[in-house]
CHARMM-style PDB file with segment names, atoms N, HN, CA, C and O in Angstrom:
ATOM      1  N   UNK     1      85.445 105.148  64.528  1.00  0.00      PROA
ATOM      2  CA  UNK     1      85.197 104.502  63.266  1.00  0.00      PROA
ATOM      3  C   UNK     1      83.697 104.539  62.991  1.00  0.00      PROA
ATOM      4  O   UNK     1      82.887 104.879  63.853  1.00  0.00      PROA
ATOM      5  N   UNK     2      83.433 104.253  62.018  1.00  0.00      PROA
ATOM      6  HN  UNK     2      84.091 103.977  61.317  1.00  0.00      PROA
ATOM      7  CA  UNK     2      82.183 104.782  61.305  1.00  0.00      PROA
ATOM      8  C   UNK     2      81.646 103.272  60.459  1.00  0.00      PROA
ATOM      9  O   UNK     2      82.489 102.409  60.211  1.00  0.00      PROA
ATOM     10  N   UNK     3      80.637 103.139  60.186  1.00  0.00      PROA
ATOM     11  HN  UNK     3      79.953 103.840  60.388  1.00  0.00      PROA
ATOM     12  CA  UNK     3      79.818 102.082  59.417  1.00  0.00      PROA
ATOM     13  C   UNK     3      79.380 102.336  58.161  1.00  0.00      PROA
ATOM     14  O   UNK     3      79.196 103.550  58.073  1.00  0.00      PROA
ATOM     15  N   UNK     4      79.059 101.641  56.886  1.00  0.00      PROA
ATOM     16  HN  UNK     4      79.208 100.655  56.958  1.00  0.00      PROA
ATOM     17  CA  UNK     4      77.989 101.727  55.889  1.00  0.00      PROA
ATOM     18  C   UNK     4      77.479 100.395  55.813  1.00  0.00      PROA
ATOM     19  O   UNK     4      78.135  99.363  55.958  1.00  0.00      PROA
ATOM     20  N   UNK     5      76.250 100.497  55.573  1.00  0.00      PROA
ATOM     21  HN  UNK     5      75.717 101.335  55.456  1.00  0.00      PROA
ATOM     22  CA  UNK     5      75.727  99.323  54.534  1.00  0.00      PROA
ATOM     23  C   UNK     5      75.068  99.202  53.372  1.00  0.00      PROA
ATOM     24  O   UNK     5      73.882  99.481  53.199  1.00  0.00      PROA
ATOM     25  N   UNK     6      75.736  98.838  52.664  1.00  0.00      PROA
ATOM     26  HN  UNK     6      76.700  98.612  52.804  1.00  0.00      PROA
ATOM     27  CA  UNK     6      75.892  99.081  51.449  1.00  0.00      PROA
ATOM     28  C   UNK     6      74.601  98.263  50.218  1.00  0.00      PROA
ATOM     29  O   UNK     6      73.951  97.285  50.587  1.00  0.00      PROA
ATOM     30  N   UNK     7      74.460  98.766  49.047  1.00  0.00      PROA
ATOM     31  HN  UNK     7      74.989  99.560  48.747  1.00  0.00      PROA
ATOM     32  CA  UNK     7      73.138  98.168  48.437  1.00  0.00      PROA
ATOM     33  C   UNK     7      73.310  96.815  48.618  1.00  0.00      PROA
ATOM     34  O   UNK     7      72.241  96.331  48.990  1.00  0.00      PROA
ATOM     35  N   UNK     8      74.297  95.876  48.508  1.00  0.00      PROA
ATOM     36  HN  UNK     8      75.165  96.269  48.205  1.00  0.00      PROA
ATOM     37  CA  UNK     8      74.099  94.151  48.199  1.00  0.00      PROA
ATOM     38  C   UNK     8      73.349  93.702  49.568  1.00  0.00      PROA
ATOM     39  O   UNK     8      73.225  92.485  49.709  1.00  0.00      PROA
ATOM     40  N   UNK     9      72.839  94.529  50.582  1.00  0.00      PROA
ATOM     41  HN  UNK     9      72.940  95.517  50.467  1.00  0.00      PROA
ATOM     42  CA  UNK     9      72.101  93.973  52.188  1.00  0.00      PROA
ATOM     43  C   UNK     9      71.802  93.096  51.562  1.00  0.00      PROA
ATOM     44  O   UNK     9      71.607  93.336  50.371  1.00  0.00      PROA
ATOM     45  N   UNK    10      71.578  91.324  52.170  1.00  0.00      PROA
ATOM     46  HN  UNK    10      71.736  91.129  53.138  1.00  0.00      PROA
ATOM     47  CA  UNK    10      69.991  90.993  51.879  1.00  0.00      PROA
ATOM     48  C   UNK    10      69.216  91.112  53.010  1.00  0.00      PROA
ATOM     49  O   UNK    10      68.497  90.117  53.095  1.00  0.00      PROA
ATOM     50  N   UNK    11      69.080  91.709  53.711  1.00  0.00      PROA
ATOM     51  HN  UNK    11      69.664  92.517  53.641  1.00  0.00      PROA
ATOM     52  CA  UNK    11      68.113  92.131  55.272  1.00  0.00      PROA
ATOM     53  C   UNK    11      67.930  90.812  56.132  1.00  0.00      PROA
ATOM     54  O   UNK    11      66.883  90.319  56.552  1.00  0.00      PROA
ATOM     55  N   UNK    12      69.061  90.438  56.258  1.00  0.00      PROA
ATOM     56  HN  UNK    12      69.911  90.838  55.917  1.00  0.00      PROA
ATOM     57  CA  UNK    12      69.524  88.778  56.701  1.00  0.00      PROA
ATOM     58  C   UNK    12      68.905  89.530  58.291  1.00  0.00      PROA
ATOM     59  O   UNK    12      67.982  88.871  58.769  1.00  0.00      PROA
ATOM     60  N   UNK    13      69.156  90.319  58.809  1.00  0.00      PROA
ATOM     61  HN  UNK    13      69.906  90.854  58.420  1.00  0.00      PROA
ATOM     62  CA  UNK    13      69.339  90.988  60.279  1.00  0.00      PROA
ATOM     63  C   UNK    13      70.234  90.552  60.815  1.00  0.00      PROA
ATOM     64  O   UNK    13      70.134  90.792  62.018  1.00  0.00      PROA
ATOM     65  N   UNK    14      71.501  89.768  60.474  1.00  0.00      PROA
ATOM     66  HN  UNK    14      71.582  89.573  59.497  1.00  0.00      PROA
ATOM     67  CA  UNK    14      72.053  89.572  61.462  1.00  0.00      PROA
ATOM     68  C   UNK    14      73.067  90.529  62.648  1.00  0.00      PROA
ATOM     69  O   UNK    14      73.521  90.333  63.775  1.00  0.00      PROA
ATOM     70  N   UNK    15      73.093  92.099  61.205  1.00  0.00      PROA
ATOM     71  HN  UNK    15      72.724  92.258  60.289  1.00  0.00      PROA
ATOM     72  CA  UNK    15      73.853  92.935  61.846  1.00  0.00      PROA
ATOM     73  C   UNK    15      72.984  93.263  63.408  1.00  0.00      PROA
ATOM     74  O   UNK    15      73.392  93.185  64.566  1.00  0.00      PROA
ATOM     75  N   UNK    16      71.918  93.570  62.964  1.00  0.00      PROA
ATOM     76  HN  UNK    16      71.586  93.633  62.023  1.00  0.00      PROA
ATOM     77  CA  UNK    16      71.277  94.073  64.289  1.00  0.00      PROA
ATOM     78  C   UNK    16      71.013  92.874  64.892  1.00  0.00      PROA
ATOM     79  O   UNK    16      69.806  93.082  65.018  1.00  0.00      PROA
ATOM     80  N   UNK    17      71.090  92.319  65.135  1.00  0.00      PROA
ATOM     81  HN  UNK    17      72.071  92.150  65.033  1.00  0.00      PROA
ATOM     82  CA  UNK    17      71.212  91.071  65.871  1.00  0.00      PROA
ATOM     83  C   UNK    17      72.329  90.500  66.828  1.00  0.00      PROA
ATOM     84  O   UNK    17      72.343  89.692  67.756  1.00  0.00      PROA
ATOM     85  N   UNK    18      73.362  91.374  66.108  1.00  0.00      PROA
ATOM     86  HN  UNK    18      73.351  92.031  65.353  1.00  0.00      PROA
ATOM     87  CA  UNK    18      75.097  91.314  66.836  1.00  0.00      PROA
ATOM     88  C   UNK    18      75.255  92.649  67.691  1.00  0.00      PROA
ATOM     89  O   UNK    18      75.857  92.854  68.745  1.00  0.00      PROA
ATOM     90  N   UNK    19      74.478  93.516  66.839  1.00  0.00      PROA
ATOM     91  HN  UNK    19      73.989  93.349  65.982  1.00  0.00      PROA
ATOM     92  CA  UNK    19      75.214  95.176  67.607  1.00  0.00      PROA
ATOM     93  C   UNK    19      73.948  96.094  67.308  1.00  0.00      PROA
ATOM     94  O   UNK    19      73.870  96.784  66.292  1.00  0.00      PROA
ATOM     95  N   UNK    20      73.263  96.054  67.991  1.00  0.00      PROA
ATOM     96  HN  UNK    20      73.326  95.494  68.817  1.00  0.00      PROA
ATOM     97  CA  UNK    20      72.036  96.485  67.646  1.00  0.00      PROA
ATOM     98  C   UNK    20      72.021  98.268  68.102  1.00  0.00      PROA
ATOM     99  O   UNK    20      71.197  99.150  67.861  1.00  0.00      PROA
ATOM    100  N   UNK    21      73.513  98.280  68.959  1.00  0.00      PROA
ATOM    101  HN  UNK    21      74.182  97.563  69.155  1.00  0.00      PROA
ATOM    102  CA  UNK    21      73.438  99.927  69.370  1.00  0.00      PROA
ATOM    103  C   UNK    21      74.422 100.861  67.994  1.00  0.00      PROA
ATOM    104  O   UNK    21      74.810 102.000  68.255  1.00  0.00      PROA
ATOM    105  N   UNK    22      74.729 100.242  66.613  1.00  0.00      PROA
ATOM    106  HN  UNK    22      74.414  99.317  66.400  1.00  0.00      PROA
ATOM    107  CA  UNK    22      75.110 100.193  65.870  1.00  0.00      PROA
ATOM    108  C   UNK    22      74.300 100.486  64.607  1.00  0.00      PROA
ATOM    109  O   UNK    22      74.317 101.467  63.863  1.00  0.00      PROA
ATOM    110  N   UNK    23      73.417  99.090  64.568  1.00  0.00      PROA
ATOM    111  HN  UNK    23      73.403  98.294  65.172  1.00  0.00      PROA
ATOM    112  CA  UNK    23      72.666  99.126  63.299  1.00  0.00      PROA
ATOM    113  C   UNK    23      71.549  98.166  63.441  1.00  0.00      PROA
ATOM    114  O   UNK    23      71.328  97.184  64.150  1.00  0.00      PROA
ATOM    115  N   UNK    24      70.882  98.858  62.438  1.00  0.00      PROA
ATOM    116  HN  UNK    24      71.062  99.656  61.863  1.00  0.00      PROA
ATOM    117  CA  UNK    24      69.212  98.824  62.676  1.00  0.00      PROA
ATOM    118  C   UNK    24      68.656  98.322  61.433  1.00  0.00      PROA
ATOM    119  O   UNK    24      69.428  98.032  60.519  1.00  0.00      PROA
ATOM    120  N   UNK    25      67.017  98.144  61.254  1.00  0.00      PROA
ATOM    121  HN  UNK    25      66.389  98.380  61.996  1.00  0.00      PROA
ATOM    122  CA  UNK    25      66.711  97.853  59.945  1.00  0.00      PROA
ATOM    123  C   UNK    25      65.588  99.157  60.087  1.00  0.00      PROA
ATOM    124  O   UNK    25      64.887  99.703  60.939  1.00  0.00      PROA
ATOM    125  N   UNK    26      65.931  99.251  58.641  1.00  0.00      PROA
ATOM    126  HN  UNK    26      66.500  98.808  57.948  1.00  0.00      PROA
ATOM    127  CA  UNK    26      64.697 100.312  58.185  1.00  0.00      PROA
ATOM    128  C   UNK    26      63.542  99.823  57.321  1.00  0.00      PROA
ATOM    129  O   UNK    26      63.608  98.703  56.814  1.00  0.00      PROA
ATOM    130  N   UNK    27      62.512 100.594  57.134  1.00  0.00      PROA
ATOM    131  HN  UNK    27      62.458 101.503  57.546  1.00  0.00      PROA
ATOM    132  CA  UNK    27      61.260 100.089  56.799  1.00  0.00      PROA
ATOM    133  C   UNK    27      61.091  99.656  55.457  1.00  0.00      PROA
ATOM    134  O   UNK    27      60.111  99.116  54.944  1.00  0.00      PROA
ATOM    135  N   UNK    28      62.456 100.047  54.838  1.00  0.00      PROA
ATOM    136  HN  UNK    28      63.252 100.485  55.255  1.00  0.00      PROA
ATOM    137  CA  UNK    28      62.247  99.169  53.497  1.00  0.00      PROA
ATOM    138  C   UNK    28      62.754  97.413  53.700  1.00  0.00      PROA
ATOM    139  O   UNK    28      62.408  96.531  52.914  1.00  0.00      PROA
ATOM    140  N   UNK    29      63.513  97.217  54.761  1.00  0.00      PROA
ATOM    141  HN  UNK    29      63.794  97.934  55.399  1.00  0.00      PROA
ATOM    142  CA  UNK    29      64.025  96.030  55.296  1.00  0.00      PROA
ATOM    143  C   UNK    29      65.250  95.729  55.293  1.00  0.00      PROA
ATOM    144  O   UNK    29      65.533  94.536  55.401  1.00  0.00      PROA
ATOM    145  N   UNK    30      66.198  96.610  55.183  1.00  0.00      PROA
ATOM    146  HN  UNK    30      65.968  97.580  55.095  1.00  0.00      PROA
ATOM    147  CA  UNK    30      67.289  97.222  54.666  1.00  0.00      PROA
ATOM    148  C   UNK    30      68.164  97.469  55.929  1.00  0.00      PROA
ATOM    149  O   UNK    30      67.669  98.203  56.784  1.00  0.00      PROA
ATOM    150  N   UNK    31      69.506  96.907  56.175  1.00  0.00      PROA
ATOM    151  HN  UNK    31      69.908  96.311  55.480  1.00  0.00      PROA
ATOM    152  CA  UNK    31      69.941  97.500  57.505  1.00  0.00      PROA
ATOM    153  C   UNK    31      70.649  98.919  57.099  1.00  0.00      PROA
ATOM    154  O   UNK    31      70.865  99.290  55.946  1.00  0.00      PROA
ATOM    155  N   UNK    32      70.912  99.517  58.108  1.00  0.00      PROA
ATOM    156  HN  UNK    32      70.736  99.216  59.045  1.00  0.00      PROA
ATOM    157  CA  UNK    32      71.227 100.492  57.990  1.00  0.00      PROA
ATOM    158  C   UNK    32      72.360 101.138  59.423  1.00  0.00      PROA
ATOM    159  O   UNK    32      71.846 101.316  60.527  1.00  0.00      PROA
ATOM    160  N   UNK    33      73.426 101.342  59.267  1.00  0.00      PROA
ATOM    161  HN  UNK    33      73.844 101.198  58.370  1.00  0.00      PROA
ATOM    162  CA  UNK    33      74.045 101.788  60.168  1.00  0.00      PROA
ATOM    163  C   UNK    33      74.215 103.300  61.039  1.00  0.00      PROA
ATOM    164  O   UNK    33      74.494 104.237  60.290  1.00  0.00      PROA
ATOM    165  N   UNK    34      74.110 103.587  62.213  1.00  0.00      PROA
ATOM    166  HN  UNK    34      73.883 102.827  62.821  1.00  0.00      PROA
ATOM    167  CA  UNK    34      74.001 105.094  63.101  1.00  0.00      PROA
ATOM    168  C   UNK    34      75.083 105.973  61.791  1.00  0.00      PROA
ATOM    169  O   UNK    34      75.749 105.537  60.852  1.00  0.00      PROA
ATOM    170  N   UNK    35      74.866 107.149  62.239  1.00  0.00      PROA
ATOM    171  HN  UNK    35      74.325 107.503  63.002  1.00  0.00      PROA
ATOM    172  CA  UNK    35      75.782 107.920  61.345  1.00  0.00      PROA
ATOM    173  C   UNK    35      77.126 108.661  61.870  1.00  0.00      PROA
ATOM    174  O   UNK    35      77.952 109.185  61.123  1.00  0.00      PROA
ATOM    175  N   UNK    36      77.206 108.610  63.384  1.00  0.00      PROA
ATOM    176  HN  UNK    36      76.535 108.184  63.991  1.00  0.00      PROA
ATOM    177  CA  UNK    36      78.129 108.668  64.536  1.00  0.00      PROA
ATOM    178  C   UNK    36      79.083 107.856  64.488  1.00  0.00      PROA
ATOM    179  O   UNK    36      78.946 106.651  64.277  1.00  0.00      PROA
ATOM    180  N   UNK    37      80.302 108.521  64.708  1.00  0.00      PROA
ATOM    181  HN  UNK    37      80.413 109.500  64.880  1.00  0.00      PROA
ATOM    182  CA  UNK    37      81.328 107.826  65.236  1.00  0.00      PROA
ATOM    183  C   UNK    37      80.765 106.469  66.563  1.00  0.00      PROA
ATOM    184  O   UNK    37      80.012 106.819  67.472  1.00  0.00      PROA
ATOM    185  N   UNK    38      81.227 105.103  66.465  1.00  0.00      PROA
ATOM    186  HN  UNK    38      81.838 104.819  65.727  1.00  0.00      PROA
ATOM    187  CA  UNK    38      81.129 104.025  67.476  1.00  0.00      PROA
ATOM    188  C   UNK    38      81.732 104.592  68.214  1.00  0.00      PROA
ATOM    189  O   UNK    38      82.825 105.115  67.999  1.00  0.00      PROA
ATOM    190  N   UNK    39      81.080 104.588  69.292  1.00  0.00      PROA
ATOM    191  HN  UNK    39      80.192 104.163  69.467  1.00  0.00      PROA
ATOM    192  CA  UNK    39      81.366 104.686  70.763  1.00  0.00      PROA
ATOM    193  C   UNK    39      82.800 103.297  71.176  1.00  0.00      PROA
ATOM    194  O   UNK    39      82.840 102.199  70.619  1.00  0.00      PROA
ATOM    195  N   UNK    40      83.376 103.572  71.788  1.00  0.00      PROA
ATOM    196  HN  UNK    40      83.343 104.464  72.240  1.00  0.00      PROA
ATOM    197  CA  UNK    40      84.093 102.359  72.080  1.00  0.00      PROA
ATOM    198  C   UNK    40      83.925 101.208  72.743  1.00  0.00      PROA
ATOM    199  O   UNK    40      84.783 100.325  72.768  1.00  0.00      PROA
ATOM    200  N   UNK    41      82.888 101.146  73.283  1.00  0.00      PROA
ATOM    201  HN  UNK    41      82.191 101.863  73.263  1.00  0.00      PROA
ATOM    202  CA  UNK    41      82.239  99.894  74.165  1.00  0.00      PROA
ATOM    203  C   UNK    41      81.420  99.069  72.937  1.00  0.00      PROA
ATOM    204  O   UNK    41      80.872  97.987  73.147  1.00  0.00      PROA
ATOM    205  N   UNK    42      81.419  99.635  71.836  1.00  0.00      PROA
ATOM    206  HN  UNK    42      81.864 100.514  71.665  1.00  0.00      PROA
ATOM    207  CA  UNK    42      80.519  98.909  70.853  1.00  0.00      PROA
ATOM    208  C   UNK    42      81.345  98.561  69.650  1.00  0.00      PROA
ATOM    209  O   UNK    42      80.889  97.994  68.656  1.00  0.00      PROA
ATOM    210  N   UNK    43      82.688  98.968  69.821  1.00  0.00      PROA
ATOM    211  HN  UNK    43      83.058  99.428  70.628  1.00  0.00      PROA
ATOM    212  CA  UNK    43      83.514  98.407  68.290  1.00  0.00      PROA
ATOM    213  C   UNK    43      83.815  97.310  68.362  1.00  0.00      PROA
ATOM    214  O   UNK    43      83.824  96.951  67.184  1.00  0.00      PROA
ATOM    215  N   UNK    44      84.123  96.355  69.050  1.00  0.00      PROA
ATOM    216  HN  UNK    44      84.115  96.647  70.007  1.00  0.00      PROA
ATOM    217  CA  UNK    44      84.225  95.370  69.308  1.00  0.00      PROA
ATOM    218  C   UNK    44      82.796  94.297  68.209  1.00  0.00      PROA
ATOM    219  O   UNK    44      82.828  93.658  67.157  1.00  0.00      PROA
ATOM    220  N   UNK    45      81.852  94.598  69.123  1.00  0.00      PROA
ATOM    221  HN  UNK    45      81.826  95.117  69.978  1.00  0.00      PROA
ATOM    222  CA  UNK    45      80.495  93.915  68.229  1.00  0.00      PROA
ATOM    223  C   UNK    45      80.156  94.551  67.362  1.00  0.00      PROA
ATOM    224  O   UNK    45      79.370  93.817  66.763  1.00  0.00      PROA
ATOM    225  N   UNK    46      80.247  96.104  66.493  1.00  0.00      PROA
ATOM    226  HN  UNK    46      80.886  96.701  66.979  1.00  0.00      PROA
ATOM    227  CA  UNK    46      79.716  96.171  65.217  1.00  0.00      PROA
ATOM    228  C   UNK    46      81.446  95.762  64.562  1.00  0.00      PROA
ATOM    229  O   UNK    46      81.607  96.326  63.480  1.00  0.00      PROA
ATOM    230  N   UNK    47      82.181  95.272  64.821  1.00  0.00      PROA
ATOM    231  HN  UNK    47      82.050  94.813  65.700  1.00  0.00      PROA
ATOM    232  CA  UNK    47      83.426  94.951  64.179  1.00  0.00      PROA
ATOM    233  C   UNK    47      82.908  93.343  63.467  1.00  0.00      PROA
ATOM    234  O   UNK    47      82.982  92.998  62.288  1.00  0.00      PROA
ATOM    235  N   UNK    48      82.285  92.418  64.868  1.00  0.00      PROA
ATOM    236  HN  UNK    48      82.225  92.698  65.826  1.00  0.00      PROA
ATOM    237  CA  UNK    48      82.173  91.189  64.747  1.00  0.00      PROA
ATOM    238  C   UNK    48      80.680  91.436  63.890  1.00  0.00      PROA
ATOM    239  O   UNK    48      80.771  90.779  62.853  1.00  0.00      PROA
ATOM    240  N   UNK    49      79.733  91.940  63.934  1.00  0.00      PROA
ATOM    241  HN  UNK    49      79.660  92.474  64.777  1.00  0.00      PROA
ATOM    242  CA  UNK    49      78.701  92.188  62.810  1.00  0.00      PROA
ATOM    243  C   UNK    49      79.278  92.256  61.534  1.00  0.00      PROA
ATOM    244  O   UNK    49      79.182  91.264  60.812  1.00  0.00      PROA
ATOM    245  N   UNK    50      79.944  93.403  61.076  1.00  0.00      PROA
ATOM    246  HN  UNK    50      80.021  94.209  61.663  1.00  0.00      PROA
ATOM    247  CA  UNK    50      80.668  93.496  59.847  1.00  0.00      PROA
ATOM    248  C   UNK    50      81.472  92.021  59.367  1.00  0.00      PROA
ATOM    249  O   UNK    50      81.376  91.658  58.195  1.00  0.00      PROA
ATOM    250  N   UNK    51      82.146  91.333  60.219  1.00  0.00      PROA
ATOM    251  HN  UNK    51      82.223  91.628  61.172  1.00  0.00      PROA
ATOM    252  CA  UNK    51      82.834  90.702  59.677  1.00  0.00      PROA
ATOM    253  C   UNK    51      81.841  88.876  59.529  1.00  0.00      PROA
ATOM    254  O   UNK    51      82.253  87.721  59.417  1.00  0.00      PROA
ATOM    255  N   UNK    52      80.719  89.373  59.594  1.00  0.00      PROA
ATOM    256  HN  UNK    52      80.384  90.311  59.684  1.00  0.00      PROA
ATOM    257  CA  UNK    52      79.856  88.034  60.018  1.00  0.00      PROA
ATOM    258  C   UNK    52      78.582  88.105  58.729  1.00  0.00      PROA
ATOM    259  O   UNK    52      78.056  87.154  58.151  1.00  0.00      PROA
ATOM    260  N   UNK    53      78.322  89.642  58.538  1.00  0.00      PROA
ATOM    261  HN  UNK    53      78.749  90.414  59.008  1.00  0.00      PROA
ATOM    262  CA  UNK    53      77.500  89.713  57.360  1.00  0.00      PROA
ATOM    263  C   UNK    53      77.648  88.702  55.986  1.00  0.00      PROA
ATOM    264  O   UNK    53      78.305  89.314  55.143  1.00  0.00      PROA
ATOM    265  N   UNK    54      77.379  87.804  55.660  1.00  0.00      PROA
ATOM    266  HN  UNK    54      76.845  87.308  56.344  1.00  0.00      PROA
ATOM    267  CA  UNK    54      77.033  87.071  54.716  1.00  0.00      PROA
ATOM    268  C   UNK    54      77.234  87.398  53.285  1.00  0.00      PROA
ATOM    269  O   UNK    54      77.565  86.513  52.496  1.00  0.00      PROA
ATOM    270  N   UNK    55      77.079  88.436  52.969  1.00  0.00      PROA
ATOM    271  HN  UNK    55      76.811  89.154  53.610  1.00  0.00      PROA
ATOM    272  CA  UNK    55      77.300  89.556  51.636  1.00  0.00      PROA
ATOM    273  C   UNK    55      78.399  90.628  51.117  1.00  0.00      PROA
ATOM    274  O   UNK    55      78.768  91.150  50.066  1.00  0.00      PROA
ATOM    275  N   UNK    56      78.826  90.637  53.129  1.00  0.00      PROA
ATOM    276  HN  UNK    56      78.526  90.213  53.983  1.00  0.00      PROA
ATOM    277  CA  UNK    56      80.054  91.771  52.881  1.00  0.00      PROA
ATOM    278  C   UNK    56      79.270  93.005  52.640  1.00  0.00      PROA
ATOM    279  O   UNK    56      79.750  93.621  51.688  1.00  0.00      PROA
ATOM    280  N   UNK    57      78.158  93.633  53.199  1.00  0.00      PROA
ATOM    281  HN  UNK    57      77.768  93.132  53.973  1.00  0.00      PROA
ATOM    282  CA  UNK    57      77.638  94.792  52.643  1.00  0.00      PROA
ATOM    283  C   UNK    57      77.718  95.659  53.700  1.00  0.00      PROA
ATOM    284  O   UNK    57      76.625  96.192  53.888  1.00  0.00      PROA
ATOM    285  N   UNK    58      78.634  96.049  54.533  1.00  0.00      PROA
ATOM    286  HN  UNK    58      79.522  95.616  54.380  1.00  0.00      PROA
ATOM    287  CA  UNK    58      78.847  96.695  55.708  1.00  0.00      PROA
ATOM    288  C   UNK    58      80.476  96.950  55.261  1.00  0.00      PROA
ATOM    289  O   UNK    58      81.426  96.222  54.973  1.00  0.00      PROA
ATOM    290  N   UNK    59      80.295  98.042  55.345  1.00  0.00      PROA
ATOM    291  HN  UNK    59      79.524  98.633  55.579  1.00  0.00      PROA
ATOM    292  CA  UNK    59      81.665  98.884  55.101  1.00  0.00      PROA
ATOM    293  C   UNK    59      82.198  99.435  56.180  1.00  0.00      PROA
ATOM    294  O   UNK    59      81.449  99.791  57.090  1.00  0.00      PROA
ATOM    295  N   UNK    60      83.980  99.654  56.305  1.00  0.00      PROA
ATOM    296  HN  UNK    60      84.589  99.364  55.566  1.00  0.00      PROA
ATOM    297  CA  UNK    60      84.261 100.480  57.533  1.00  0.00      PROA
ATOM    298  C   UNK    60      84.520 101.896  56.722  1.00  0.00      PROA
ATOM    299  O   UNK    60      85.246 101.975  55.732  1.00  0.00      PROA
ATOM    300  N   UNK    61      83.721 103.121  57.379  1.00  0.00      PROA
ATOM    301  HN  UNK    61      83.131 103.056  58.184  1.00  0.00      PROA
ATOM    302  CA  UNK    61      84.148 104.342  56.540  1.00  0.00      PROA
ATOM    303  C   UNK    61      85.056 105.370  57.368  1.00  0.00      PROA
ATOM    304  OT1 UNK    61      85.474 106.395  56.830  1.00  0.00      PROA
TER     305      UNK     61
END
């Protein structure tokens, strides 16, 4: 499974904060998710990131 995050971010960080081998912030302040298939030791926590984001701006693609 695969990630987006989508324009509504507000660069809360909490994604990278949950699953940081997942998703990251970029220099506009913006998270941003790997572009790789999740490894399986990590769906678990970018699952619980996604579902914890505040905005809903993390997509499953």
């Amino acid at each position: 499974m695969k990630y987006f995050v989508n324009d509504g971010c507000i660069s809360c960080g909490l994604c990278e904060g949950t699953c940081p081998e997942v998703f990251s912030m970029t220099d506009t302040g913006k998270a941003k998710a790997i572009e790789a298939e999740v490894y399986a030791e990590y769906e678990s926590a970018a699952a619980e990131a996604k579902d914890g984001c505040p905005v809903g701006a993390i997509e499953e693609v």
